[in-house]
DODRENVEX-290690 format. One record per residue (C-alpha): residue number from 1; chain; x, y, z. Coordinates in steps of 0.001 Angstrom, whole numbers, padded with zeros to 6 digits. Layout:
BEGIN
   num   cadena        c1        c2        c3
   NUM        A         X         Y         Z
...
//
This chain:
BEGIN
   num   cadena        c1        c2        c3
     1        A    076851    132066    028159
     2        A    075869    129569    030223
     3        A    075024    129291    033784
     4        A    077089    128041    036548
     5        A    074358    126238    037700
     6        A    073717    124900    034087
     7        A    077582    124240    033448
     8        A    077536    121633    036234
     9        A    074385    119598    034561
    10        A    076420    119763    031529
    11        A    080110    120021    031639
    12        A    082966    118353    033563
    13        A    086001    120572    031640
    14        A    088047    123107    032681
    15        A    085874    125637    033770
    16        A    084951    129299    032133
    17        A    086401    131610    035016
    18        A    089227    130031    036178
    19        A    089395    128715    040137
    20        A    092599    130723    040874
    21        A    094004    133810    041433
    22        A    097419    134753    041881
    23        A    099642    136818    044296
    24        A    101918    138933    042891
    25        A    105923    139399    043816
    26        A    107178    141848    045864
    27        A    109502    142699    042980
    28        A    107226    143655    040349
    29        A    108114    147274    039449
    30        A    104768    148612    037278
    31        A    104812    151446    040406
    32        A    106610    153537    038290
    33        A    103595    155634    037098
    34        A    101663    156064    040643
    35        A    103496    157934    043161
    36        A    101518    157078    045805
    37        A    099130    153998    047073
    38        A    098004    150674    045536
    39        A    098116    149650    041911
    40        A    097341    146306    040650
    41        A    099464    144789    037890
    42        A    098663    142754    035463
    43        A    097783    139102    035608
    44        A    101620    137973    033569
    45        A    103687    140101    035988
    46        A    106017    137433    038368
    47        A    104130    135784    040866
    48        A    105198    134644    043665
    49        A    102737    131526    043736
    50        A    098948    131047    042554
    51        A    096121    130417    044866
    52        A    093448    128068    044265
    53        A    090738    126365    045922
    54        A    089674    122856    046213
    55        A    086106    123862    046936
    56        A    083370    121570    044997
    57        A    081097    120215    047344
    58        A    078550    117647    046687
    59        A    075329    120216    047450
    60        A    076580    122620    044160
    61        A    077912    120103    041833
    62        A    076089    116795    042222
    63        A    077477    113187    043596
    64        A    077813    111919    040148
    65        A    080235    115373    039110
    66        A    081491    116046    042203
    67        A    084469    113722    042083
    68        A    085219    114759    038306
    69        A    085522    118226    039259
    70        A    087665    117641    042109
    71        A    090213    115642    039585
    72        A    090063    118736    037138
    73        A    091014    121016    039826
    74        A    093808    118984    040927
    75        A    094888    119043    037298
    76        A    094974    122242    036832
    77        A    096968    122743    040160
    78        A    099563    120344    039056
    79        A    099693    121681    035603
    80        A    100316    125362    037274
    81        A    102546    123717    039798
    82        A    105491    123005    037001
    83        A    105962    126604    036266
    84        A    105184    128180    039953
    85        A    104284    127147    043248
    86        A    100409    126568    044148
    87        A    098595    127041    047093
    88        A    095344    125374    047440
    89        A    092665    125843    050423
    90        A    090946    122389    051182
    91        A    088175    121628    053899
    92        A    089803    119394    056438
    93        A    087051    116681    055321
    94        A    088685    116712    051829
    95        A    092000    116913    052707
    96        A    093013    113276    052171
    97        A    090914    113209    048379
    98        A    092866    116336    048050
    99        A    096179    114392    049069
   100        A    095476    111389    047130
   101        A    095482    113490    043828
   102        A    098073    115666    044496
   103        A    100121    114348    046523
   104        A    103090    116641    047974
   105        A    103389    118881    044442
   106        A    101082    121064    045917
   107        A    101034    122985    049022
   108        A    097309    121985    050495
   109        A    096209    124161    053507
   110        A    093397    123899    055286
   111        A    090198    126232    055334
   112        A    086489    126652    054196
   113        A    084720    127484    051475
   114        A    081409    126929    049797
   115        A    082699    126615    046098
   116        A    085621    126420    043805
   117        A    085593    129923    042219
   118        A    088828    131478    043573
   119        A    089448    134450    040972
   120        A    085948    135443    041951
   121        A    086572    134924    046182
   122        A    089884    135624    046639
   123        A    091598    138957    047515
   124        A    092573    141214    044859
   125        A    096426    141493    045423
   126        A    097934    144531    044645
   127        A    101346    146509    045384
   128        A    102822    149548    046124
   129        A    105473    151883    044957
   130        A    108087    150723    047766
   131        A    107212    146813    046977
   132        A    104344    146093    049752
   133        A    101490    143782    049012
   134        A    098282    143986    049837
   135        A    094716    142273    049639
   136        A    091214    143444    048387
   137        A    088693    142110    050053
   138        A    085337    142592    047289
   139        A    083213    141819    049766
   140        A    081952    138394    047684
   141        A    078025    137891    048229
   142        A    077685    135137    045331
   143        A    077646    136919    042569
   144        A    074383    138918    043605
   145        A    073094    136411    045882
   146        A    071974    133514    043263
   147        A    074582    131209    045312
   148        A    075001    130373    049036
   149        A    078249    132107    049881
   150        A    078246    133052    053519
   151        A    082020    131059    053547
   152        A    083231    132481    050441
   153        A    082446    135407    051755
   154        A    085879    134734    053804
   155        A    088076    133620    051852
   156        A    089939    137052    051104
   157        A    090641    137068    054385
   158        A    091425    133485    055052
   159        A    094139    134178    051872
   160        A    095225    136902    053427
   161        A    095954    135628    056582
   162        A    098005    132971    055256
   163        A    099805    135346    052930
   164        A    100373    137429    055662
   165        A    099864    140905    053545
   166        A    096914    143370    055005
   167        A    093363    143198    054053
   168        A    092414    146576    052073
   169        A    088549    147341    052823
   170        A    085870    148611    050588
   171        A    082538    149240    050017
   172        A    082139    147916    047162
   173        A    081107    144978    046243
   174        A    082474    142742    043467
   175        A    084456    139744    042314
   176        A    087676    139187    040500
   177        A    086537    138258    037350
   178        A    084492    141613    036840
   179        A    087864    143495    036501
   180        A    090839    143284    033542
   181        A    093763    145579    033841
   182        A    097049    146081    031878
   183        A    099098    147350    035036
   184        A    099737    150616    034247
   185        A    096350    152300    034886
   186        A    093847    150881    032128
   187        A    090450    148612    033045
   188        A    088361    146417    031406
   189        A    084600    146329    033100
   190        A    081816    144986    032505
   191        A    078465    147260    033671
   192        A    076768    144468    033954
   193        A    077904    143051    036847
   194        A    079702    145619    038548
   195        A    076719    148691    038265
   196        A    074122    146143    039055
   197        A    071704    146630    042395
   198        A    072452    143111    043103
   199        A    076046    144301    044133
   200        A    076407    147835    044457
   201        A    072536    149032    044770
   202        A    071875    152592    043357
   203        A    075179    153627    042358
   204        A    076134    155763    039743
   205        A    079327    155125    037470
   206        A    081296    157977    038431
   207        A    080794    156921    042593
   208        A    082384    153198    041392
   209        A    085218    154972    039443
   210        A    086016    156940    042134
   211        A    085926    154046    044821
   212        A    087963    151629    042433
   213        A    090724    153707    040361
   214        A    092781    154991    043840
   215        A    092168    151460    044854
   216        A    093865    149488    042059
   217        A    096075    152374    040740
   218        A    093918    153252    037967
   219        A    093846    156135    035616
   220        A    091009    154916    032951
   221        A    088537    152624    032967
   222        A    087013    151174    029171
   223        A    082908    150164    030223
   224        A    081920    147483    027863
   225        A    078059    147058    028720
   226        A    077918    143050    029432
   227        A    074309    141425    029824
   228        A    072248    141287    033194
   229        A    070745    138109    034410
   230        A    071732    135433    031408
   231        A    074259    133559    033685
   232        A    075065    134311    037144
   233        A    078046    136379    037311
   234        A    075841    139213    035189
   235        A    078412    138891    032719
   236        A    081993    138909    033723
   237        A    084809    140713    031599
   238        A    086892    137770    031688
   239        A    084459    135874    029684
   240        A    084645    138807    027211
   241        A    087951    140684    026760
   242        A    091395    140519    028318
   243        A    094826    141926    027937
   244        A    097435    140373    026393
   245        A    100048    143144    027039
   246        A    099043    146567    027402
   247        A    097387    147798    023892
   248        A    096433    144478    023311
   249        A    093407    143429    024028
   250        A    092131    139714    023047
   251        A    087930    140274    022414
   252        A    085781    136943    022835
   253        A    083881    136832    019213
   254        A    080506    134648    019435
   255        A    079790    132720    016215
   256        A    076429    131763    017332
   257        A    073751    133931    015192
   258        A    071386    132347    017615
   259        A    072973    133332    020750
   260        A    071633    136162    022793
   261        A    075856    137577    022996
   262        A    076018    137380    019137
   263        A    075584    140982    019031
   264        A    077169    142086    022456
   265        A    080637    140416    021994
   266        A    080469    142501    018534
   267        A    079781    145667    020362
   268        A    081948    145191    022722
   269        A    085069    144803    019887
   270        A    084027    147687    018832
   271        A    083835    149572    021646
   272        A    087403    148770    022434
   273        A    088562    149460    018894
   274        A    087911    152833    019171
   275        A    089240    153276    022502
   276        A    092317    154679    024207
   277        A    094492    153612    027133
   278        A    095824    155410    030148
   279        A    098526    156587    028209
   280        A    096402    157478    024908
   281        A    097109    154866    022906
   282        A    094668    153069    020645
   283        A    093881    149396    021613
   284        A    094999    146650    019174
   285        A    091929    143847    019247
   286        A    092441    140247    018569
   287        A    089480    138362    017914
   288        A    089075    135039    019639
   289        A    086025    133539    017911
   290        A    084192    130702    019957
   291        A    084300    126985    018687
   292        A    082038    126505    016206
   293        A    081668    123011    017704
   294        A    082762    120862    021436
   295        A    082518    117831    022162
   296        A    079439    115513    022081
   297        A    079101    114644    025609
   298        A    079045    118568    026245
   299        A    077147    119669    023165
   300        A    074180    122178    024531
   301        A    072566    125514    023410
   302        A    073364    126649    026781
   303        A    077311    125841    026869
   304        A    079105    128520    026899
   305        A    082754    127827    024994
   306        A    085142    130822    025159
   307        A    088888    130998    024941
   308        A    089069    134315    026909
   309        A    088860    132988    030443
   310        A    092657    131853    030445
   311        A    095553    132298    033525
   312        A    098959    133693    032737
   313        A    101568    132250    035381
   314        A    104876    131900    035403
   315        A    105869    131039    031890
   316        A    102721    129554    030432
   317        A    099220    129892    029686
   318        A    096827    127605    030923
   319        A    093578    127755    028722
   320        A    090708    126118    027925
   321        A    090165    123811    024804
   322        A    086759    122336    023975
   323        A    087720    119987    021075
   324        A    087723    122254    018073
   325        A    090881    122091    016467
   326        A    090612    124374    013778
   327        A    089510    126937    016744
//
């Protein structure tokens, strides 16, 4: 898996976590199994609108990528934008780029930020059983401090705000792309990144657990043990499993023999094989096997090319394609 750091020396494609997260409607009804307090459903329930930001900056990305990756992010805005409305925080310095390649298709509002990554920034949404939303706030320190963060550090809040729904505080510290859940009480996390001193120093399993399930509704959690220190989120679940619905669970296959994951992504299939959900059910696992090639330009030991990292909105997937067909 590459680097974030590496990916920008390398790559000016869609990116491996997506910059977005969504907020959820007020109408989503997964509540049904939690009589009390927050739940978080899954990523394909009904959103209300998706949440992005517009956050490359020359210091991260380079002058030469910088104003690729700003025209990749406005594509993926637009291309969200024709199934569900997209809000989009932009510095006020970038606001008339930002205008220029989006014109009035996407709702632009102004704020800060030090990067793009919003699934990883943003607030968590989740709802209750009587239909109220509110917003986790991780407590984002840059994925263990490898990047400067001290203004993505607010952008739960900033999203918030503007959402008007209540910030929901916690100790813990983590981003959005360390958690998967199939909305009615099963996770997906990675060990990795989430039990890692760099985020949540000296704490055990079952302290997380009981932090996180009353927070997000959740009843059982599947541990899949990720890789420290390889790329800088410490090995996000959404780089390695997701769910499709719940019981299905789409499992990021490396093809690499060479790669350092070749053996992880296996374990990790079959860790989820043989396990159950909330409810008791066996998972169903769909192999997503990497490219076996990409393109030229982008063609590096170090890129890491993964069909896992995909957004659900409102009647579409939006995923990532390197140039593979046959893949």
């Amino acid at each position: 898996m590459i680097t974030r750091r590496r990916f920008i020396q390398h790559a000016s494609v869609l990116a491996m976590t997506l910059p977005l997260t969504h907020r959820l409607s007020a109408k989503t009804t997964g509540a049904t199994n939690f009589s009390q307090g927050w739940f978080m459903p899954d990523e394909a329930s009904p959103h209300l609108r998706t949440w992005m930001a517009f956050g490359a900056n020359k210091q991260i990305w380079g002058s030469d990528l910088l104003p690729v990756v700003q025209e990749n992010l406005a594509d993926i805005a637009l291309t969200i934008a024709k199934y569900e409305p997209v809000s989009m925080l932009v510095r006020q310095k970038d606001m008339a780029v930002a205008k220029s390649l989006m014109g009035d298709k996407v709702d632009l509002i102004v704020g800060d930020m030090d990067d793009l990554w919003a699934r990883d920034t943003a607030p968590t949404f989740v709802l209750n059983n009587v239909g109220n939303t509110g917003a986790v706030d991780f407590n984002f320190n840059g994925w263990g401090d490898k990047q400067m963060h001290q203004k993505d550090a607010t952008v739960a809040t900033q999203i918030a705000k503007l959402a008007n729904v209540p910030v929901i505080n916690t100790p813990l510290v983590m981003e959005g792309g360390c958690i998967e859940v199939d909305g009615i009480g099963t996770a997906i996390i990675t060990e990795s990144c989430t039990l890692n001193n760099n985020r949540n120093p000296n704490m055990s399993k079952a302290q997380f657990e009981d932090l996180i399930m009353p927070l997000l509704g959740l009843e059982k959690i599947i541990w899949l043990p990720g890789i420290k220190g390889r790329d800088i989120t410490d090995g996000h679940t959404d780089f390695y499993a997701r769910f499709t619905t719940p019981g299905n669970v789409v499992v990021g296959i490396d093809t690499d023999p060479n790669s350092y994951e070749f053996a992880l992504t296996r374990e990790h299939a079959n860790i989820l094989a043989n396990a159950t959900d909330a409810q008791g059910n066996r998972l169903t696992v769909h192999p997503l096997e990497t490219p076996s090639s990409v393109r030229d330009e982008y063609d590096d030991p170090d890129f890491a090319a993964g069909y896992v990292g995909f957004y659900v909105c409102n009647g579409a997937v939006i995923m990532q394609e390197f140039g593979d067909k046959a893949a």
